[in-house]
C-alpha positions as a printed Julia matrix, in Angstrom:
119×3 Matrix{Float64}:
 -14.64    3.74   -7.41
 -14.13    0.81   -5.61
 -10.48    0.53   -6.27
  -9.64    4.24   -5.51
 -11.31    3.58   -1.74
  -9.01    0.41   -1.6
  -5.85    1.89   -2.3
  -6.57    4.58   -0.45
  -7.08    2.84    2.47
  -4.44    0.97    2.16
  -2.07    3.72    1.46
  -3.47    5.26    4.68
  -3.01    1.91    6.42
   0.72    1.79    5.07
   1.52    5.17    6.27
   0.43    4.45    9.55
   2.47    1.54    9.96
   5.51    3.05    8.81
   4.75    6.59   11.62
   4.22    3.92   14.33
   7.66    2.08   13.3
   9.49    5.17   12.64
   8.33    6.4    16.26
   8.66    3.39   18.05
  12.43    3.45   16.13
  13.05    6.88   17.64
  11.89    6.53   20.71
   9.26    9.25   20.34
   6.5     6.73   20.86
   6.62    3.83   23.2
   3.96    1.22   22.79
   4.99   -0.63   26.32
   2.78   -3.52   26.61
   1.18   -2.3    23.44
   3.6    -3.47   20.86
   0.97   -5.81   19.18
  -0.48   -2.23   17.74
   2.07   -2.29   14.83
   1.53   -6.06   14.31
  -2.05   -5.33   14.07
  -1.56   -2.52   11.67
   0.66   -4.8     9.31
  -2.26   -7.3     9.42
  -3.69   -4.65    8.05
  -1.51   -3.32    5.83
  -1.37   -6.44    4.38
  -5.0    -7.51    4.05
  -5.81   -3.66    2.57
  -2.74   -4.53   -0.12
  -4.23   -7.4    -1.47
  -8.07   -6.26   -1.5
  -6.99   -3.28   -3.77
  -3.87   -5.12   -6.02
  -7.14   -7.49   -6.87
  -9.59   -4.75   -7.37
  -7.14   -2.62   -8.98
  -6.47   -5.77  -11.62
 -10.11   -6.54  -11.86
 -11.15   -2.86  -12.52
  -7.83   -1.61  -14.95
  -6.37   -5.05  -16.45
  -2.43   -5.13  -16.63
  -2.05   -1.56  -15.55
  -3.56   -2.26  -12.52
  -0.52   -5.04  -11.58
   1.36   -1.57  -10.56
   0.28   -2.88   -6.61
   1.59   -6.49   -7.19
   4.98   -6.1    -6.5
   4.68   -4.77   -3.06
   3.28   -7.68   -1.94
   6.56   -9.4    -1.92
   8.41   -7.35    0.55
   4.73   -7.51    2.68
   5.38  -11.1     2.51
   9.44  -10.88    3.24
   9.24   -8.16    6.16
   7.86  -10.4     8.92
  11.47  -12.58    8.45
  13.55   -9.8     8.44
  13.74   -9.04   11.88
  13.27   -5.62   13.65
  17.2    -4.85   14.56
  18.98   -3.01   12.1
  18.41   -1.72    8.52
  16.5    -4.53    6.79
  12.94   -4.0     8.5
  12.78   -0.39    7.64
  14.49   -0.72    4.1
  11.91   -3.77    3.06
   9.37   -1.36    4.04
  10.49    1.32    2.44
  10.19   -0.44   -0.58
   6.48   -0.42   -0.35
   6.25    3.08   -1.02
   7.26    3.37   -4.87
   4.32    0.9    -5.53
   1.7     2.73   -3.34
   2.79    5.61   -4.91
   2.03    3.87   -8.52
  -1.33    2.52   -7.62
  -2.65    6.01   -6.25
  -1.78    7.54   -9.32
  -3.48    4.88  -11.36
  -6.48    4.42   -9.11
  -7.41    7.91   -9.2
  -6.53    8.62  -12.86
  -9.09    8.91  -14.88
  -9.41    6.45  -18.08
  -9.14    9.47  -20.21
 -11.1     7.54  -22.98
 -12.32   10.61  -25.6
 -15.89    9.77  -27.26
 -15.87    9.12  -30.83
 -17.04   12.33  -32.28
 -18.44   10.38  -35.66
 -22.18   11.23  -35.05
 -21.62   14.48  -33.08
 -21.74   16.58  -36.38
C-alpha cells in the first residue's frame, strides 16, 4: 500500500516537472522570477524517486528494482544543461521506468491459495 502511494506520488511529481519544463520550453508558461519552481519540483522528483525505488524493493524484492534505473538520469540531468536536446531527452528517459513501477506497484501479487484443504 505503501509503495503504490509512493510511486504514485512520484509519478505525479514527475509529470509535473516535465508540464512545467515543457511550458516554460514553449513559452506558454513563464516563471519570471519564479524559475526556482521547477528546481523545487526536481527536488522533488527526486526525493519521491528514491522513497518509492526503496519501498518498492523492500515490499516486491527484485521486481521491484523496475524504479532503479531512473535514478541515473535523475542524477545526470542537473549536468546536462537546459539549452538544447539533452535536458528534455534525459528526462524523457524517466518515463519508461515510471511507467514500469506503476504497473508493478499497483499489480496485484496474484498469489492463488492452495486449494489442498478446501475439499
Amino acid at each position: 500500500m505503501i509503495a503504490r502511494a509512493l510511486t504514485s506520488y512520484a509519478a505525479a511529481a514527475y509529470l509535473a516537472n516535465c508540464a512545467l519544463g515543457i511550458g516554460v520550453a514553449t513559452g506558454r508558461i513563464r516563471t519570471g522570477r519564479a524559475h526556482w519552481l521547477h528546481h523545487a519540483l526536481y527536488v522533488n522528483t527526486a526525493a519521491a524517486t528514491v522513497a518509492a525505488t526503496a519501498s518498492l524493493v523492500a515490499g516486491r524484492g527484485a521486481r521491484g528494482a523496475v524504479l532503479a534505473p531512473a535514478l541515473v538520469p535523475l542524477a545526470v540531468i542537473p549536468y546536462a544543461g537546459t539549452r538544447g536536446p539533452r535536458h528534455p531527452a534525459i528526462a524523457a528517459s524517466i518515463a519508461p521506468f515510471m511507467a514500469a513501477a506503476l504497473a508493478v506497484a499497483w499489480r496485484s501479487d496474484g498469489r492463488r491459495r492452495s486449494r489442498k484443504g478446501a475439499r
